[in-house]
N, C-alpha and C positions, 0 to 999 in steps of 0.2 A: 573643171578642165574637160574641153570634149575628147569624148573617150576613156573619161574619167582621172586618167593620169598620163602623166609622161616617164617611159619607161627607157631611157636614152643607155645606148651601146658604145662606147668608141674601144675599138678596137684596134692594135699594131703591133710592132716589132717590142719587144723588151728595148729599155734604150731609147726610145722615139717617143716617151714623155709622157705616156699613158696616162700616169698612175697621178701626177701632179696636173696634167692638165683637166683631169675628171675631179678631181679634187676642188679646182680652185672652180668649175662649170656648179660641181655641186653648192657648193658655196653662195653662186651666185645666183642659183635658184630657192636658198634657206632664207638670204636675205631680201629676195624677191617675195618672201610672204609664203613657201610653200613647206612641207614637212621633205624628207628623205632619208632616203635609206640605199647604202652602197654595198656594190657584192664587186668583189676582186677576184680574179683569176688569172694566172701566170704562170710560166713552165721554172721547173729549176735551174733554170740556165743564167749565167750571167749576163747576158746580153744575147739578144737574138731570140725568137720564138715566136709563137703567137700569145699575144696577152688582151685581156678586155678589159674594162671596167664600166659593171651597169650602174646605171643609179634613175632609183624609182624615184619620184614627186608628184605629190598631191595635196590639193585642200586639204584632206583629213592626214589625220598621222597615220603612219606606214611602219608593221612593225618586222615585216617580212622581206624577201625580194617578191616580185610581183608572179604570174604566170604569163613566159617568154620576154617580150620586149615590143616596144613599137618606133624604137627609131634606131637603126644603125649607122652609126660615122665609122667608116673601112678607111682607115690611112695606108693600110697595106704594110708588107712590112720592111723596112730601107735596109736593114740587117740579114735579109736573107741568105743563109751560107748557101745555099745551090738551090735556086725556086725553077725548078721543075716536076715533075710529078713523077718522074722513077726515085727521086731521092729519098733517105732513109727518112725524113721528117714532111716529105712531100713538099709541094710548091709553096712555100713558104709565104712569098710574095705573095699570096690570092687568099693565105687562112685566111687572116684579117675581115675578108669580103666572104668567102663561100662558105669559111666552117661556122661563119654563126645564122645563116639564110633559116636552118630547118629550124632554127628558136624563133624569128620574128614573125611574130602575128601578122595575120590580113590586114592589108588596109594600113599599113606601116610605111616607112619610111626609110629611104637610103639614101646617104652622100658616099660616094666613094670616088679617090685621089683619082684622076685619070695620069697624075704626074708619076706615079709609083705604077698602077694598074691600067693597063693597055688596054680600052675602052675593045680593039680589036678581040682580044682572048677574054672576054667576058659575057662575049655574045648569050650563050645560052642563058647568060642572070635575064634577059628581056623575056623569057619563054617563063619560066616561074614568075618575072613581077608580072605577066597578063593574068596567070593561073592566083593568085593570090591578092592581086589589087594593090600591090605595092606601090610605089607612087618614088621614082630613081632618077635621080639627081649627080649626075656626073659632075666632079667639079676640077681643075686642075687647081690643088692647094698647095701642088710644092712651089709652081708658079709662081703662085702669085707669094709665098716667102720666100721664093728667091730676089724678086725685084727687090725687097728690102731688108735681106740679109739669107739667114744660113735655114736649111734645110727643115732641120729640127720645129721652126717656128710654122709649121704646115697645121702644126696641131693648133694651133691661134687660130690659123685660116680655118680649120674645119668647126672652130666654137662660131665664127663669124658666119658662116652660113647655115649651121643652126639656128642660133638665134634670128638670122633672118628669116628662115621658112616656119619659127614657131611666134613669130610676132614677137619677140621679146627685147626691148629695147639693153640698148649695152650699157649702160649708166652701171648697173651693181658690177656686171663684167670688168669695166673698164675700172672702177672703183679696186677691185685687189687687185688686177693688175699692176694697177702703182700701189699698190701697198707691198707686192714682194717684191717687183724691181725699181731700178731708177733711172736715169742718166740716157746713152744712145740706146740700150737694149731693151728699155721701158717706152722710147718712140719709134721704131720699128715694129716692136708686138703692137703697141696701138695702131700704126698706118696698116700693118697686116689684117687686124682685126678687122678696121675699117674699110677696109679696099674688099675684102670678101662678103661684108654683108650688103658693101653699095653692088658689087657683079651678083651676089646672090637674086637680091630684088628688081635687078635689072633683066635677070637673064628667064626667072623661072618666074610661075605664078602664083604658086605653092597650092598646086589644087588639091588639098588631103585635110583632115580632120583635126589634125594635131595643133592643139596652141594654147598659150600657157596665159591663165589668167592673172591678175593684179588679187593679191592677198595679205593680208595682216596676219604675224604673227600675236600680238599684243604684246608681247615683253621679250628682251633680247634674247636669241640664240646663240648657241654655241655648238660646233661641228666635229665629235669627237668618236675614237672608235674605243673598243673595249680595252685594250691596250693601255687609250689613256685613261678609260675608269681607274684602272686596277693601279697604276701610278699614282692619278691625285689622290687617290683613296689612299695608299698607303702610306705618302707626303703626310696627307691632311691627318692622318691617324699614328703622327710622328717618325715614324720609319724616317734615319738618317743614313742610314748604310746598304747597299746592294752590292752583290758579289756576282758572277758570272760568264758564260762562254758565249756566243754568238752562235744561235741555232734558229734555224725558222720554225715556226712564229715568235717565238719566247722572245727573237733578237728588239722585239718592238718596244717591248716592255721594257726591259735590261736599256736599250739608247735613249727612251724616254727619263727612266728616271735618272739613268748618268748626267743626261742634259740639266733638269731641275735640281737634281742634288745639288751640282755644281754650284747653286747660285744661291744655295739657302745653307752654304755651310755643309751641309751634309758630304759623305765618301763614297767614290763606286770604284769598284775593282773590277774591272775584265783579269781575265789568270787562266790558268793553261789550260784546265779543264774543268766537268763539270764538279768531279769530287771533290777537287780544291775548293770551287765556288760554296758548295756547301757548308764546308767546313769551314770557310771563314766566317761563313755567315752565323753560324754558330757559333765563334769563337767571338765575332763581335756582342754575340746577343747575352753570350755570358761574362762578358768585359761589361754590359749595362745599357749597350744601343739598342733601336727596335731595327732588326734588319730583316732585308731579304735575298731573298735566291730564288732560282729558278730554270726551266730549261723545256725543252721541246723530248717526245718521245727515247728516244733512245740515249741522250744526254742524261733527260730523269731518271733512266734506270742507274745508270751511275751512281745516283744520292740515294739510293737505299740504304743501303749501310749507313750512311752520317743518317738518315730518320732513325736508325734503329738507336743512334749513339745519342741525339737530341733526346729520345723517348729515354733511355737508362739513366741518364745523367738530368733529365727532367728541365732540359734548356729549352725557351720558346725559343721556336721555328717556323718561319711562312715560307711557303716555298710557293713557284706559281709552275702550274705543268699546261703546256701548251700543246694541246692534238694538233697530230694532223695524219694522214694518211700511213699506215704503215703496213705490217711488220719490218724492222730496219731501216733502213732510209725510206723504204714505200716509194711516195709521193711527194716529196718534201713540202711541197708550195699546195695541196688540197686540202679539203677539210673532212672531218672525221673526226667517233665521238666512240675511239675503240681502247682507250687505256682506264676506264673505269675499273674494272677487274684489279687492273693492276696498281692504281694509284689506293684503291680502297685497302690493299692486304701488301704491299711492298712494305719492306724491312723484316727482320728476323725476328722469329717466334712468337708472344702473346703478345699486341702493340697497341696502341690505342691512338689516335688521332681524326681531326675535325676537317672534313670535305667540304668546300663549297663548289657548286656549278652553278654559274649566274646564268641568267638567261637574255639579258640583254645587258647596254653601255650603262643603265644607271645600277641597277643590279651589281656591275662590276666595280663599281665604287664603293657600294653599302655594303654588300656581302668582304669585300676586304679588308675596309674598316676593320668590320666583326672577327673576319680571322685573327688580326691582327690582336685586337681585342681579349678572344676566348683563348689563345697562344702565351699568350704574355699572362692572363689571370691563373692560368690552369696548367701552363709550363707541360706544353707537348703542342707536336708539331700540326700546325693549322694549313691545307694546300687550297689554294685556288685552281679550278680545274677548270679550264676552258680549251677552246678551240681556233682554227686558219681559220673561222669564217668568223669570228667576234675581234679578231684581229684588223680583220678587212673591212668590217660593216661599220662603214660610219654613219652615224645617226644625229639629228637637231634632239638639243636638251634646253629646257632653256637656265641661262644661268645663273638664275637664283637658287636651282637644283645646288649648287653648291655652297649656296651659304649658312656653314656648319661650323660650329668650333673646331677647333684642332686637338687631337688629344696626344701628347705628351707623354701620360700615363705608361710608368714601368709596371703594371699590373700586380701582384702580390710580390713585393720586395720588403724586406723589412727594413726599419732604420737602425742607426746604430744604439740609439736608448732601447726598444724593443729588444736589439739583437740582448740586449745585457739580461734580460730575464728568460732568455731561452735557453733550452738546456746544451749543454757543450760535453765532451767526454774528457776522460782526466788530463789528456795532454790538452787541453784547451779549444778544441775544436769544436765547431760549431755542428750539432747534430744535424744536418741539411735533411736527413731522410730519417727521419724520429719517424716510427712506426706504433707507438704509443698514447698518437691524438685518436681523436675522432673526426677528421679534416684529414680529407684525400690529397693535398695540397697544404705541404710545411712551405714558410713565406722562402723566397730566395732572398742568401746575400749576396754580395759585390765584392768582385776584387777592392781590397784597398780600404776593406770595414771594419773600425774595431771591431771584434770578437768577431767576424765572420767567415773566418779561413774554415774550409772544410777541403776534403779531396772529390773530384771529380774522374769518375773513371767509366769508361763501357765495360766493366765486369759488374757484376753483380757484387751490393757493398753492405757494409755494416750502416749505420743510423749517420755516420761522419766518413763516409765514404771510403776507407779502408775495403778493400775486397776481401769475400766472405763469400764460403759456400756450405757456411751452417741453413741446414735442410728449416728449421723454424723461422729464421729469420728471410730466409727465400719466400717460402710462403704469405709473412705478412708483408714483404716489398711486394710482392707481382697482385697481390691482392688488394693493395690500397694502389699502384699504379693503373690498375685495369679500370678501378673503381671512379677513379676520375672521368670517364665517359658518359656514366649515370650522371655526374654531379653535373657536365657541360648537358646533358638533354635537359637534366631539370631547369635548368637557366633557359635554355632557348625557349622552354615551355613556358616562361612568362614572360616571352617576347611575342611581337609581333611575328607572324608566321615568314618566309622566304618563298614558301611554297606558294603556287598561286590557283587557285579554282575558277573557272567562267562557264557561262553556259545553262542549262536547265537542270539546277539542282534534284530536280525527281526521274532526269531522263534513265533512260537503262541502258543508251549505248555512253561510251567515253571513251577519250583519247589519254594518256598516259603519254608523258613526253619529261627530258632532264636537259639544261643545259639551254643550250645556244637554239635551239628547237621551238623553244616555247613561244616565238612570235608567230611565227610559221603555223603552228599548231592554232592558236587561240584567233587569229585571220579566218582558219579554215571555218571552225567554229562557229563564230562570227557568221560567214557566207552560209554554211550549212542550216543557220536559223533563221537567216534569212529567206532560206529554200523552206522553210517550214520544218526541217528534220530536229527532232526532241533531240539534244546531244552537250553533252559538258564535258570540260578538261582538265585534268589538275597538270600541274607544271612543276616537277621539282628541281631545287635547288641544295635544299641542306642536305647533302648525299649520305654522311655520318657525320653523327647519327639522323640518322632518319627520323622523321616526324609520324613515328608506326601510328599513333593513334589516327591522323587527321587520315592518312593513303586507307586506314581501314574502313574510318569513316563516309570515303569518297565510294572506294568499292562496294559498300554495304548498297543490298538491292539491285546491282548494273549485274545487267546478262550476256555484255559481251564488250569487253575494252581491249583496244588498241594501243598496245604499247609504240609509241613512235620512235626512233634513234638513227643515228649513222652508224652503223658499224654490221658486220655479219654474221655478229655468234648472239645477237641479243641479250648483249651484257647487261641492262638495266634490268629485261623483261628477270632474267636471271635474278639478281640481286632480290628480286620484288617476290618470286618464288620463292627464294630462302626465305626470306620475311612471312610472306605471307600463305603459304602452300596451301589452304584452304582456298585461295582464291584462283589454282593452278587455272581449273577449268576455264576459268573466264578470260585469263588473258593472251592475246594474239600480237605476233611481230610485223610490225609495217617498219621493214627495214631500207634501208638508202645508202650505199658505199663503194660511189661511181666517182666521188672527190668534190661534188659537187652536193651543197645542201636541202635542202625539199622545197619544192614552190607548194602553195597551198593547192592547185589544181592535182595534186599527185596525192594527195594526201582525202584531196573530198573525192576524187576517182576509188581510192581503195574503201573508202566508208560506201561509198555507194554498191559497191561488188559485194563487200560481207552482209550488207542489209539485205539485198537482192540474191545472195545465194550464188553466184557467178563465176567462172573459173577465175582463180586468181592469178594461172599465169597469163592473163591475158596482158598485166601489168611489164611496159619495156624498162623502168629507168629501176624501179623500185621494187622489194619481194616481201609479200607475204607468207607470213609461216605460222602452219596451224597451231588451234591450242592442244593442249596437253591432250592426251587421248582421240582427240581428231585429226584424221589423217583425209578427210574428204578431201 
């Protein structure tokens, strides 16, 4: 593709179709043969504000958002509660077009509605496109959807002169289009479509760089974001039941799987809040289903207490915790990667449980599985910890990716012949927390088991759950519950690693990055060895327990790493200290918590400042923060 990629913008009002019409664009650049990758940005408002959605495509796969954009589509925005510029959110009407100008690269590209934006009050945009080489394409799109119907359809009109100015024929376009609608509304989006790319090539020459080449994938695609990892994952890894409250991000996960539950049998409960949600979901999972729960920032703090009740009572539990910009409401709708701290040590007292942070949409599938998996074998609760920007990022996979058996598996349950040689206390119950094996993990029974009746309580219990707070007996329950976290590390140790390393295995500089980060990072990478610069990166994912050996083994030798994350207190860089404090010296914060997640240009700028010695507040979006005993 000249220019290597196309990095397209369409920008508008919440409400004016953003988000479906960049979706079905992307779509039809996947099946045109190229890779993509989508970033989403939106106010929390219900309708109204200014919103975008980028979405990068290229020949090669694309595991990041790109650095800025080279095509903006400005619909402007119809929703405007007062677009002037004294008002409290400003000219609303013109975000769309002037708040995203200082992102798009030289030599880019602009359509903007002249039906919404007054070609008149946009004068000074012609003073920046001479200074920049922009290349601006005025088009009226409400127009030409009003001659064949309603307003809304402008956003059709603006895919239709795209594709005219990037040479790209409408066949895949026009292909989902009838795939989501039908009937009079399916031939008006298509005359709209068509009437703006015949005025597009009629009116303009398209004198600019931009244009999308014919490419093979080899084998089907599919366009999904991490959302639906973490769904089909936990489908496919039998999870029949979900509980929960509606909170952004989390709400994606929670409608996905309400939707497919529905149709495979399975049960999803929305309920009034999030403590309820958890606790059903535990209540299901000790009735004998694989379920889940889950919830966004301050909703999660809620289910602490039910972790601490899953942990005492030794019920598996997956929960999924969705960041996003905080403390308290924050941000609702940004992305941020600042409740590590909190998802790692929430619940009361000594606790044990297994982290995941996937780093991309397939990740969010296998890594859930696995929770799914070491929760149900090991009976304590397993979280998926993700983020607002793996919610939004949709990615091509292709879908054979998903051709996996399904697992079923109640994980260490015993049956009712086994139950009969286990041991049970006089009145007949089943010892559920026998403290007398040598196995961190007594099998669970089932409501409803010969000989399996035992009590369940969050106090602390005798071997048959009776509550007890004989001081000996305390000691060998919290000692064989804690012990269960050795016994999940020694399993992951003879699995295939989560964590990922790329790069110049002898180099001395490195990147340290967790989560939703790790494309971004491993691009920069990438480009930086390209530049010639010696540099590798490890990528974690298994957050607890930690993989101490291999991060020891990555750090061994490196004289100066950069920890990469979202957030402001350098919660990872933190975690990585406790673990590893030998290694304090070496490690340095390249932090980002503006709601918006890192382009790799932000990231090869700060590598090049620490190599070169540089002031680092030279840096606008992003902050470095020195290592331990350095205050240069």
């Amino acid at each position: 593709m000249t220019q290597d990629e196309l990095i397209w913008r369409i920008a508008g009002g919440s409400g004016d179709g953003i988000d479906t019409t960049s979706q079905n664009f992307t779509k039809a650049l996947m099946r045109y043969g190229l890779h993509v990758y989508t970033h989403r940005h939106y106010p929390s408002r219900i309708r109204g504000g200014h919103t975008y959605v980028e979405v990068r495509a290229s020949e090669a796969p694309v595991t990041s958002r790109g650095d800025g954009f080279n095509f903006l589509l400005a619909l402007g925005d119809s929703f405007a509660r007062n677009p002037s510029e004294g008002a409290v959110y400003g000219d609303e009407e013109k975000k769309p077009l002037f708040e995203n100008l200082d992102e798009l690269n030289e030599g880019g590209v602009i359509v903007y509605d002249t039906g919404v934006l007054d070609p008149d009050e946009t004068r000074d945009l012609d003073e920046r496109a001479e200074e920049n080489d922009w290349h601006v394409y005025p088009v009226d799109l409400q127009s030409i959807a009003r001659d064949h119907g309603r307003d809304v359809m402008r956003n059709t009109a603006g895919v239709g002169v795209t594709a005219a100015l990037l040479d790209m024929p409408l066949d895949p376009i026009q292909e989902l289009m009838s795939e989501a609608m039908g009937g009079d509304i399916l031939e008006k989006n298509l005359d709209v479509l068509s009437d703006a790319h015949e005025y597009t090539n009629a009116e303009f020459d398209g004198a600019h760089d931009l244009r999308v080449p014919d490419h093979d994938h080899g084998e089907e695609q599919v366009l999904l974001s991490g959302s639906h990892g973490i769904s089909y994952g936990a489908i496919d890894e039998g999870c029949r039941f979900v509980s929960g409250y509606p909170m952004t991000p989390w709400t994606d996960v929670f409608t996905i799987m309400s939707r497919e539950l529905e149709n495979i049998g399975g049960v999803a409960e929305q309920v009034e809040d999030e403590i309820a949600a958890s606790m059903m979901a535990i209540g299901a999972s000790h009735a004998g289903a694989k379920a889940l729960s889950g919830s966004s920032g301050g909703g999660f703090s809620l289910m602490s207490e039910s972790i601490g009740l899953a942990e005492m009572t030794e019920t598996p539990l997956v929960l999924v915790e969705a960041q996003r910009a905080g403390p308290s409401t924050g941000m609702p709708t940004k992305t941020e990667q600042a409740d590590l701290e909190f998802v790692l040590s929430t619940s009361q007292g000594d606790s044990s449980r297994v982290v995941f942070a996937p780093g991309n949409v397939k990740e969010t599938y296998e890594q859930t599985r696995l929770a799914f998996e070491l929760a149900y074998e090991y009976q304590l609760p397993a979280i998926v910890l993700y983020d607002d920007q793996l919610t939004g990022e949709f990615r091509n996979i292709p879908r054979s990716f998903f051709d996996r058996e399904p697992n079923p598996d109640l994980g260490s349950v015993a049956t009712e012949g086994e139950l009969e040689d286990l041991p049970h206390d006089v009145g007949g119950r089943y010892e559920r927390f026998r403290t007398d094996s040598d196995d961190a993990v007594n099998p669970r029974s089932l409501p409803g088991q010969r000989g399996g009746r035992f009590l369940a309580t969050g106090n602390e219990h005798w071997p048959d759950g009776q509550i007890a707070e004989d001081t000996q007996n305390r000691i060998k329950q919290m000692n064989r519950r804690v012990s269960k976290i050795n016994v999940v590390k020694d399993d992951l140790a003879e699995r295939e690693s989560t964590d990922t390393v790329i790069g110049d295995e002898d180099a001395d500089l490195a990147l340290l990055t967790w989560g939703s980060q790790k494309g971004v990072v491993e691009e920069s990478v990438r480009r930086l060895t390209e530049q010639g610069v010696s540099i590798k990166s490890l990528s974690v994912s298994q957050m607890a327990p930690l993989r101490t050996d291999e991060i020891a083994s990555f750090l061994e030798g490196v004289s100066n790493a950069l920890v990469v994350e979202m957030n402001a207190t350098s919660q990872f860089k933190n975690v990585l200290m406790r673990e590893f404090g030998e290694y304090g010296a070496l490690l340095e914060s390249l932090l980002k918590y503006n709601g918006n997640p890192f382009e790799p240009a932000e990231i090869i700028e700060a590598v090049e400042i620490v190599q070169n010695g540089e002031d680092r507040d030279t840096l606008s979006e992003t902050t470095l923060r020195p290592q331990v005993g350095d205050r240069a």
